[in-house]
C-alpha positions as CSV (number, residue, x, y, z in Angstrom):
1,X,42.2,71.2,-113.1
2,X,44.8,68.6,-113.4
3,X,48.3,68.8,-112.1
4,X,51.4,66.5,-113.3
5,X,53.9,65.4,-110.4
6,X,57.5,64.7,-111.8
7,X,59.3,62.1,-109.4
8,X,62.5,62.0,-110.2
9,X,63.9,60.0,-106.7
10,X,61.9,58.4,-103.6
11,X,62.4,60.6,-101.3
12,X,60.0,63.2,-102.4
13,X,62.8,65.2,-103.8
14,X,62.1,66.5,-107.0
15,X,65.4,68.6,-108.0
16,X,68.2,66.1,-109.4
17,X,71.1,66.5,-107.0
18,X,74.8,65.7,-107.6
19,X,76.9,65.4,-104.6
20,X,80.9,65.1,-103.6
21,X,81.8,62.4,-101.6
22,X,83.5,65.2,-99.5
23,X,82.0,68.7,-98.0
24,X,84.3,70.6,-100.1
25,X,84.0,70.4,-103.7
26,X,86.9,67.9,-104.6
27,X,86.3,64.6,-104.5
28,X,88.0,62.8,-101.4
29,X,88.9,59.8,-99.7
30,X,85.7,57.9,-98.2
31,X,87.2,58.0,-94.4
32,X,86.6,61.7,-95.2
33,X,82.7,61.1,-95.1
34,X,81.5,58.9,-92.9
35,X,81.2,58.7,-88.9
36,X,84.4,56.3,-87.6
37,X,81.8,53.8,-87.0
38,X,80.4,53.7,-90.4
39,X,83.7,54.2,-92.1
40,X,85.0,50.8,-91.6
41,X,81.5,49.1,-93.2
42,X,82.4,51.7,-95.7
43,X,85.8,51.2,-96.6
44,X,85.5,47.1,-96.1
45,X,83.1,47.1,-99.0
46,X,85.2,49.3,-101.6
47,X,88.2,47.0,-100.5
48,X,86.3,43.8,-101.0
49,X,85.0,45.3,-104.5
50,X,87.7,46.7,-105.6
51,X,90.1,44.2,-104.7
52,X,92.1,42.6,-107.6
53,X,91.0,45.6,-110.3
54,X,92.2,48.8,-111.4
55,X,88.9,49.7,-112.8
56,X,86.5,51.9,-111.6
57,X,82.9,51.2,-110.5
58,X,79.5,52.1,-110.4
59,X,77.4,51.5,-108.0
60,X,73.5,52.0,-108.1
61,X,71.3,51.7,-105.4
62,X,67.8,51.1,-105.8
63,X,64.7,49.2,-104.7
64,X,62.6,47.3,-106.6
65,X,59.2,49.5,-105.5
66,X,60.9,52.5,-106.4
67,X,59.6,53.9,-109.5
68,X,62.5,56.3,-111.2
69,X,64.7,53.1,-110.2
70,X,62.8,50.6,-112.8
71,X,63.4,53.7,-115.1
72,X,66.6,54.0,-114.6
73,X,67.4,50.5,-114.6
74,X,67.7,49.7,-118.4
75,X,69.3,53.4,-118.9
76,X,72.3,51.5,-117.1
77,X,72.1,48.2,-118.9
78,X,73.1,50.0,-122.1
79,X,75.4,51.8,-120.4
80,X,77.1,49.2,-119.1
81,X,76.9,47.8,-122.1
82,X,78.8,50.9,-123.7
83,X,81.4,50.3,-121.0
84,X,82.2,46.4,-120.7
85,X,85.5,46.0,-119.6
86,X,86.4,49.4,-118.6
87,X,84.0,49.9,-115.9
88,X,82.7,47.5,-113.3
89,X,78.7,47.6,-112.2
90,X,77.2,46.8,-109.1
91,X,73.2,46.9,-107.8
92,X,72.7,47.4,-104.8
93,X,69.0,46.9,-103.5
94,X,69.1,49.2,-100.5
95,X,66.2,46.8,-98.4
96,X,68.6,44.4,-98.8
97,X,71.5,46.0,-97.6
98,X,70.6,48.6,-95.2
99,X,74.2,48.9,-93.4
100,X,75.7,49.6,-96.7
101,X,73.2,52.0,-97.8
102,X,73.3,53.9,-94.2
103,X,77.2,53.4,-94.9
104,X,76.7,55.4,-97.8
105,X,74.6,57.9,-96.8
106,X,72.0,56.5,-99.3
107,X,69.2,59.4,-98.4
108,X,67.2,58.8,-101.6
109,X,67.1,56.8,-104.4
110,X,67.9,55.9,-106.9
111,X,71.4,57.2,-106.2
112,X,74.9,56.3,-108.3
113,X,78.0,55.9,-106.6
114,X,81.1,56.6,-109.0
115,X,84.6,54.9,-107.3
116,X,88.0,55.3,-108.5
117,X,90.0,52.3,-107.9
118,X,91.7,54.2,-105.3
119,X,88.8,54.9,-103.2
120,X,87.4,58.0,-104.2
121,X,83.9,58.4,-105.0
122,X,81.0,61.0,-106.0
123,X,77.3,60.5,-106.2
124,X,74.8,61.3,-108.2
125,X,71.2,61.0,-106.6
126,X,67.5,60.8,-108.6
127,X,66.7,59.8,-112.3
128,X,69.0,61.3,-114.4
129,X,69.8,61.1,-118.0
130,X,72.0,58.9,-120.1
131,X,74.3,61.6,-121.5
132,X,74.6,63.1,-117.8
133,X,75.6,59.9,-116.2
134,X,78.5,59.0,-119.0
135,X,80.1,62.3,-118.4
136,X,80.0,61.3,-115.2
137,X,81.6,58.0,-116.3
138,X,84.3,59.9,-118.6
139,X,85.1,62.0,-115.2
140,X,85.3,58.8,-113.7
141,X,88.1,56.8,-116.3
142,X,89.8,59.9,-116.0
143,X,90.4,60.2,-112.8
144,X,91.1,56.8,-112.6
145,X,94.0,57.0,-115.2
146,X,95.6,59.2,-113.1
147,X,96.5,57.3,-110.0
């Protein structure tokens, strides 16, 4: 008898999961998130990001022995791709930056941050598909035009 896993993040999750920044179900500010000592490493890096831009960003965290991150990985190059000039992208390798995974509240990977230029943010966690993740994307511009 054979059986077929389906990894879809590395934390032996297998359901995708789509999360709000916030614990109620409208995106919010990221002080609203974190612990008041992860908040400032939170908030430092969206500052330092975002500074001198009104774009928004995405942010994917990943590691390079993480399976459903390599297949992600070009998924996001032609997105970005798609999105050159309207949308900035970042990588973040999570052994690389622990604090600003922990900051996160990076619990599996790969996960995608989504951040208005304002601050706000949602997540999307696990290998997800391309049409999924430019709605996301369109949510995102949106949101963003209306600061």
């Amino acid at each position: 008898m054979a059986a077929t896993l389906l990894f879809v993040s590395c934390n032996n999750k297998t359901d995708r999961q789509e999360e709000s920044a916030t614990p109620s179900a409208e995106v919010g500010q990221s002080e609203m998130l974190a612990p008041s000592d992860e908040v400032d490493h939170q908030d430092v890096w969206i500052q330092q990001n975002t500074i001198m831009t009104t774009k928004p960003m995405v942010v994917d965290f990943y590691a390079t022995w993480c399976p459903p991150c390599k297949k992600l990985s070009p998924i996001l190059d032609e997105i970005e791709k798609n999105h050159k000039g309207e949308v900035i992208f970042k990588r973040v390798d999570v052994d690389q930056e622990p604090d600003l995974a922990q900051a996160f509240h990076v619990e599996a990977i790969p996960m995608l941050l989504f951040i208005t230029p304002n601050g706000e943010y949602q997540t999307i966690t696990g290998l997800e598909e391309a049409q999924v993740i430019e709605s996301k994307i369109a949510e995102l511009l949106k949101r963003s035009s209306k600061k």
